[in-house]
C-alpha positions in Angstrom: -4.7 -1.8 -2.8 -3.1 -5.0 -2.7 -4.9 -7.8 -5.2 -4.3 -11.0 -4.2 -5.3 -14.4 -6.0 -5.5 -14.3 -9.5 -2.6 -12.6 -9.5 0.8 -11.1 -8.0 1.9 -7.8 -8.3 4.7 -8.3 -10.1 5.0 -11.0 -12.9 7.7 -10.9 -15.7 7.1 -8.6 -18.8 8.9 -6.2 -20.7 12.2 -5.1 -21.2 12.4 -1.4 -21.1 16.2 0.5 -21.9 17.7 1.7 -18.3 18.4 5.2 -17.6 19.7 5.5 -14.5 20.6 8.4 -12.1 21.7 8.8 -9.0 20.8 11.8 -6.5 22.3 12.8 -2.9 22.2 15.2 -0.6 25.2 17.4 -1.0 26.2 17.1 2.7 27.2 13.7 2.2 27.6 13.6 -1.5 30.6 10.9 -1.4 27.7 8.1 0.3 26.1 5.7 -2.7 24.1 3.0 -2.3 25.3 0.9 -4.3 23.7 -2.2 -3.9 20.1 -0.2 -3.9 20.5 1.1 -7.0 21.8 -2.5 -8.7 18.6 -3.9 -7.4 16.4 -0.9 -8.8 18.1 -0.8 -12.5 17.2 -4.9 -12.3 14.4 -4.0 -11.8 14.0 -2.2 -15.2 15.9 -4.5 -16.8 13.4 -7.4 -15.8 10.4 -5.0 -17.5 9.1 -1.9 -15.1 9.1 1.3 -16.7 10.9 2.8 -14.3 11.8 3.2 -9.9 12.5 6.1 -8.3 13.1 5.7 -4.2 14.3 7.5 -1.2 16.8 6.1 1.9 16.2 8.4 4.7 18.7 7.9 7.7 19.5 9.9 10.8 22.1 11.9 9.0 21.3 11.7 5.3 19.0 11.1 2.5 19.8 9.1 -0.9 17.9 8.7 -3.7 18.2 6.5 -6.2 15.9 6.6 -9.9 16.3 4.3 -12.6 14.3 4.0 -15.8 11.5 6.4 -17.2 8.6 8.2 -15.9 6.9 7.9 -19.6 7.5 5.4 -22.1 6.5 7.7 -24.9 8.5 10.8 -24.2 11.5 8.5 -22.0 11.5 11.4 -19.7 13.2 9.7 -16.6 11.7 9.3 -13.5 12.0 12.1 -10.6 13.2 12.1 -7.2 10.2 14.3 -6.3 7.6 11.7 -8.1 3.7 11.3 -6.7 2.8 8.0 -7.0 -0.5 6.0 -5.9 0.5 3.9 -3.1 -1.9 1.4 -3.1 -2.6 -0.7 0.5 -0.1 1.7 2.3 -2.6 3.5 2.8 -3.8 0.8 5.3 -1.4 1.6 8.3 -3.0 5.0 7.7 -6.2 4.0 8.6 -5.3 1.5 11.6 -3.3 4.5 12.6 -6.3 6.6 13.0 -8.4 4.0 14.7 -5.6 3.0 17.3 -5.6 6.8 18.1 -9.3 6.5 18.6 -8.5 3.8 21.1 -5.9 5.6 22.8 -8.3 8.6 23.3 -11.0 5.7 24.4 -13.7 6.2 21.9 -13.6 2.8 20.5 -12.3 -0.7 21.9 -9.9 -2.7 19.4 -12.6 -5.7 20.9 -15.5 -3.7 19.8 -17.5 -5.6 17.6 -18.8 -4.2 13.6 -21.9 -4.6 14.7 -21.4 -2.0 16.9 -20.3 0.7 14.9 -21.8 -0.7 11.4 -25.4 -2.5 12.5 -26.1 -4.8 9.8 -23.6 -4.2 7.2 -21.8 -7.2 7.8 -24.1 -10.2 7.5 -25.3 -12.7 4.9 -24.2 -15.9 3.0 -22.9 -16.6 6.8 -21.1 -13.3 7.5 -21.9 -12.1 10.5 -20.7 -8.4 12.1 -21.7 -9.4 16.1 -18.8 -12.1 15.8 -16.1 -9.9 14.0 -14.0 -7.5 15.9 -12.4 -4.4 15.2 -8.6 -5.8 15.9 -9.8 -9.0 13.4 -10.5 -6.1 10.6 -7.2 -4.4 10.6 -5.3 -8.0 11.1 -7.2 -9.5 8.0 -8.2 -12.4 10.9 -11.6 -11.8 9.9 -12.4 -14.3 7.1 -14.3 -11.6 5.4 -13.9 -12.4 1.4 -11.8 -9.8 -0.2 -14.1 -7.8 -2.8 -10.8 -7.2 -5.2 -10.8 -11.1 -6.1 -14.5 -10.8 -7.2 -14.1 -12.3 -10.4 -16.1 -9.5 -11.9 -14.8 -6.9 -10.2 -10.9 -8.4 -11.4 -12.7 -8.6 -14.7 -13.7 -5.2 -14.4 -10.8 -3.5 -12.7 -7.3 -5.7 -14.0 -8.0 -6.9 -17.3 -9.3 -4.9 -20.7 -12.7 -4.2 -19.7 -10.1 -1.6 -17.4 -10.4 1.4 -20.4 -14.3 1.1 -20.0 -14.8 1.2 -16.0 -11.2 3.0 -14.8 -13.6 6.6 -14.3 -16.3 3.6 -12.7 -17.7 5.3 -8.9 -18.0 2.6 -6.1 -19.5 3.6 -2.5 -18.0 1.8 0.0 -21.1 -0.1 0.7 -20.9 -1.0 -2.7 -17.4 -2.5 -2.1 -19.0 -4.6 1.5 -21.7 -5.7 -0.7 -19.6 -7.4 -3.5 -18.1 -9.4 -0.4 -20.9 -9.6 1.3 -22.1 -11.7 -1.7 -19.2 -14.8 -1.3 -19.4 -16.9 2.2 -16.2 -16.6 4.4 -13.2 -17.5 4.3 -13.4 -19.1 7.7 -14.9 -18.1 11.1 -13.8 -14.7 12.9 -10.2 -15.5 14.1 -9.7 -19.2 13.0 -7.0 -17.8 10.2 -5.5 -15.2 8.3 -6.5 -13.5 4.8 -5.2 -10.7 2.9 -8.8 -8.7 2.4 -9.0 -5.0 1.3 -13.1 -5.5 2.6 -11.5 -5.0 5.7 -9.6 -2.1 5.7 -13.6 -0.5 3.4 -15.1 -1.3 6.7 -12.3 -0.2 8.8 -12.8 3.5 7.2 -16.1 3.3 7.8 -15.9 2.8 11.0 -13.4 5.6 11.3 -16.5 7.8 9.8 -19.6 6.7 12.2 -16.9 7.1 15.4 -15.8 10.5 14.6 -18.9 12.3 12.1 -15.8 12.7 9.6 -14.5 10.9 6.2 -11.4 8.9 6.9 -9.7 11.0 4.6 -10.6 14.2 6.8 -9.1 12.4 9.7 -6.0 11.3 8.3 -5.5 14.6 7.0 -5.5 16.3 10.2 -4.5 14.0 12.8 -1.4 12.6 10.6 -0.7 14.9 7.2 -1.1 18.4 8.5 1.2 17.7 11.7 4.0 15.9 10.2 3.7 18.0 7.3 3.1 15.5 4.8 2.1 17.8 1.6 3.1 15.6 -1.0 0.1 13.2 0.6 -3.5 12.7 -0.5 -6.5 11.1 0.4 -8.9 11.8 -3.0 -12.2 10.0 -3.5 -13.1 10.1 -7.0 -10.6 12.4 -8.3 -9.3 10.4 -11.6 -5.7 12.7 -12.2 -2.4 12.4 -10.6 -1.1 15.8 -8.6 2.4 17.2 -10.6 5.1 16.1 -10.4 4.2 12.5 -11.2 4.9 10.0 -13.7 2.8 7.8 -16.0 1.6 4.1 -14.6 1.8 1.2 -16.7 -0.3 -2.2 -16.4 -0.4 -5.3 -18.8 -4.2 -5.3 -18.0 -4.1 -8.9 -17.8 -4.8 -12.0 -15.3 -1.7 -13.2 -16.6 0.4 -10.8 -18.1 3.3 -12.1 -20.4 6.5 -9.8 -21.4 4.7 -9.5 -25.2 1.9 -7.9 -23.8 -0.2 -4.9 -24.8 1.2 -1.8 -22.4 -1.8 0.4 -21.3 -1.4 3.8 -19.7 -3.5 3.5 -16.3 -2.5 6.6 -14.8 -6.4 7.8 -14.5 -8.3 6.4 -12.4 -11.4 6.8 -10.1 -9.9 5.5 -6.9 -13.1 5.3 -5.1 -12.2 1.3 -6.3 -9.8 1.0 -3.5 -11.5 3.7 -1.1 -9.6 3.5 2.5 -8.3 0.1 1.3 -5.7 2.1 -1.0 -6.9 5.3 -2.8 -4.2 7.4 -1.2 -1.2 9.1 -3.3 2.4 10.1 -1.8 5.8 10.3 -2.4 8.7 8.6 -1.4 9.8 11.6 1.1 6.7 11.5 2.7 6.7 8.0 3.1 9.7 8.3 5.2 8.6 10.8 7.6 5.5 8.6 8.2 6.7 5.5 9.0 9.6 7.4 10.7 7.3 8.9 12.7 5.0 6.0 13.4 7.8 3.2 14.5 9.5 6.1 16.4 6.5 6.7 18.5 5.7 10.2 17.6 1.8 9.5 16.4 0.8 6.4 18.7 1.7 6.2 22.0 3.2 2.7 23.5 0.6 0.8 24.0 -1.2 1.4 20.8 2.5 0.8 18.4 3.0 -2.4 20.5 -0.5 -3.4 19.4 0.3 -2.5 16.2 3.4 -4.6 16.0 2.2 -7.6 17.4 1.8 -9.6 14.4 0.2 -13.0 13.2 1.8 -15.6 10.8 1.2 -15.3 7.1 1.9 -18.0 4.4 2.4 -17.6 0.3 2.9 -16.1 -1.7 3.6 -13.2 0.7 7.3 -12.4 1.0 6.3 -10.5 4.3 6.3 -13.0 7.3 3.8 -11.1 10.0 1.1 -8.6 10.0 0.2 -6.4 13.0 -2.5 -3.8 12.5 -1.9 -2.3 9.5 1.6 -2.9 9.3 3.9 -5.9 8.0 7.0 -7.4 9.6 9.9 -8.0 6.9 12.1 -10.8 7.9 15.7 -9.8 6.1 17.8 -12.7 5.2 20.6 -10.9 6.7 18.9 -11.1 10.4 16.6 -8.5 11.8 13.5 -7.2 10.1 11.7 -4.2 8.7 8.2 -2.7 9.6 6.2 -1.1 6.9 3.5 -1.9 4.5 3.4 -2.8 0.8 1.5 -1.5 -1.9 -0.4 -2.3 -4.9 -2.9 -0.5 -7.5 -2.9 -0.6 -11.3 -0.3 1.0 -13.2 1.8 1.1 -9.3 3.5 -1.1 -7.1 5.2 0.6 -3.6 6.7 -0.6 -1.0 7.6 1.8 2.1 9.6 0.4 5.5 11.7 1.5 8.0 13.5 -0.5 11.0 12.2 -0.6 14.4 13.1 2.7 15.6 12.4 4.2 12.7 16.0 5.4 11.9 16.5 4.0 9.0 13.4 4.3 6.4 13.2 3.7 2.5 10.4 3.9 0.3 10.3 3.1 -3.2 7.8 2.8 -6.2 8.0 0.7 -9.9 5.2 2.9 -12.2 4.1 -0.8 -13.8 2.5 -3.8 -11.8 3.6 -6.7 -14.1 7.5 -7.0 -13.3 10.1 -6.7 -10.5 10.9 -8.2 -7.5 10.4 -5.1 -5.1 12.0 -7.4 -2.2 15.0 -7.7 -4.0 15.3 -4.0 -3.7 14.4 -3.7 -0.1 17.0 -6.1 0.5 19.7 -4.3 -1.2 19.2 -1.8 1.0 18.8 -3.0 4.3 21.5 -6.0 3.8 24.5 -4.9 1.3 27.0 -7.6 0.6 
């Protein structure tokens, strides 16, 4: 779940000792990435716990760790780590709707009022003007409930420790929006808002009778064989093997900072916006899959990729439907999706036939530049 506003998902904090190792499959043992894992033991060296991450091409798999999994025992991180991936769970979810589409039981020009009568309205909001393409390409100007200033208060600053087991429904989530004016009218701009991917899984849930979590499962987990992937609700623990997740639990966290262990969690805060857990091998496969054309078929990925401008402070430079363009400064670009949630910071991508996919994960939100990394990777010098 991507929080936007009061703060970035990685700041400068503290400096944590490197361990790094280095893991490839024996078949082509003598390939490094180099570069890669430069960028990831910066990474530690500029203050996140630790990285672990996974190049998957045609031929090959590399990964690359650097750093611990726990700051108390230094146990490094594992290639096989679970991690909460935060708004990557959004192409999920526009995934599933776009097969809806494709199978013709929704229109992307449907309106929310159509699906969700009277959820969206109030302090000029207004669900009959909003479509459902506007929701998954954050064109709607629906205020984003995670820069609530008492939900931020709540959720990414002390007052953390006493509402992290907290239960929000997801009408609970539209109502905290619901309670700020837009942004700007239904198509007029673009706006980073996890409201819109709450209502996108509820609209997944009144068009097919089942959770979005159910639909994910079965329409994408359980046929590419995704096990190390999970959709809970309110389930607070992290699935073995996993690491520990690390936040400054500030606004405006500063390198001598308080480290708090977030690792538990009721992710109901982030719901179809960015509750889901994976790992980095999973990741892979999905995207893989996805920009390869193996769960949409044409017309729906072409939606998907056709993207709209963003601004700062994002270092992406489009967004489609649940999926972000990468410009790399060596030419060409990445598809995938970023993703953040206390304690976690992931970014998965792949290029645009899926053949070349890496996924990686820092287990503290404060420091980093995750970029950085996926540049390593995708333009070595």
């Amino acid at each position: 779940m991507a929080k936007c506003g009061a703060r970035t998902a990685a700041t400068m904090g503290l400096v944590v000792a490197a361990l790094t190792v280095s893991f490839t499959t024996p078949a082509r043992a003598s390939v490094t990435h180099p570069q890669t894992q430069a960028a990831m033991d910066a990474a530690v060296k500029a203050g996140v716990p630790g990285v672990t991450g996974q190049v998957t091409e045609k031929y090959s798999i590399w990964t690359g760790m650097s750093g611990v999994g726990n700051l108390t025992t230094k146990v490094p991180r594992s290639p096989v780590d679970r991690y909460r991936i935060g708004s990557t769970t959004k192409t999920f979810v526009a995934t599933v709707l776009l097969q809806l589409e494709a199978e013709g039981k929704l229109s992307l020009n449907d309106t929310l009022d159509k699906w969700l009568p009277g959820v969206v309205q109030g302090n000029g909001n207004d669900g009959k003007q909003i479509t459902v393409r506007q929701v998954l390409d954050h064109t709607s100007g629906i205020f984003s409930y995670t820069s609530d200033p008492v939900f931020l208060e709540n959720g990414f600053t002390e007052k953390f420790l006493q509402h992290r087991y907290d239960t929000y429904t997801p009408a609970q989530l539209v109502g905290i929006a619901m309670s700020h004016a837009p942004l700007f009218a239904p198509g007029a701009g673009w706006s980073y808002s996890n409201t819109d991917y709450v209502l996108a899984g509820m609209v997944v849930e009144k068009v097919t009778g089942r959770s979005y979590g159910s639909e994910i499962d079965r329409r994408i987990l359980k046929p590419l064989g995704l096990y190390a992937t999970s959709v809970p609700t309110t389930a607070s623990s992290m699935p073995l093997p996993s690491s520990r997740a690390y936040s400054k639990l500030s606004l405006q966290p500063t390198p001598a900072g308080k480290t708090y262990d977030v690792t538990e969690l009721n992710p109901s805060e982030a719901g179809s916006a960015g509750a889901m857990i994976s790992d980095s091998d999973d990741l892979n496969k999905f995207f893989s899959a996805l920009l390869g054309g193996r769960l949409l078929p044409a017309a729906q990925l072409k939606e998907m990729k056709t993207t709209v401008p963003v601004g700062a402070p994002y270092p992406f430079n489009g967004y489609g439907l649940g999926l972000m363009r990468t410009d790399l400064p060596c030419g060409g670009s990445v598809w995938g999706h970023a993703g953040g949630i206390q304690g976690s910071v992931t970014q998965a991508v792949t290029t645009a036939d899926g053949g070349h996919s890496f996924s990686f994960n820092f287990n503290g939100d404060w420091a980093g530049d995750s970029q950085a990394v996926t540049n390593a990777e995708y333009c070595p010098k």
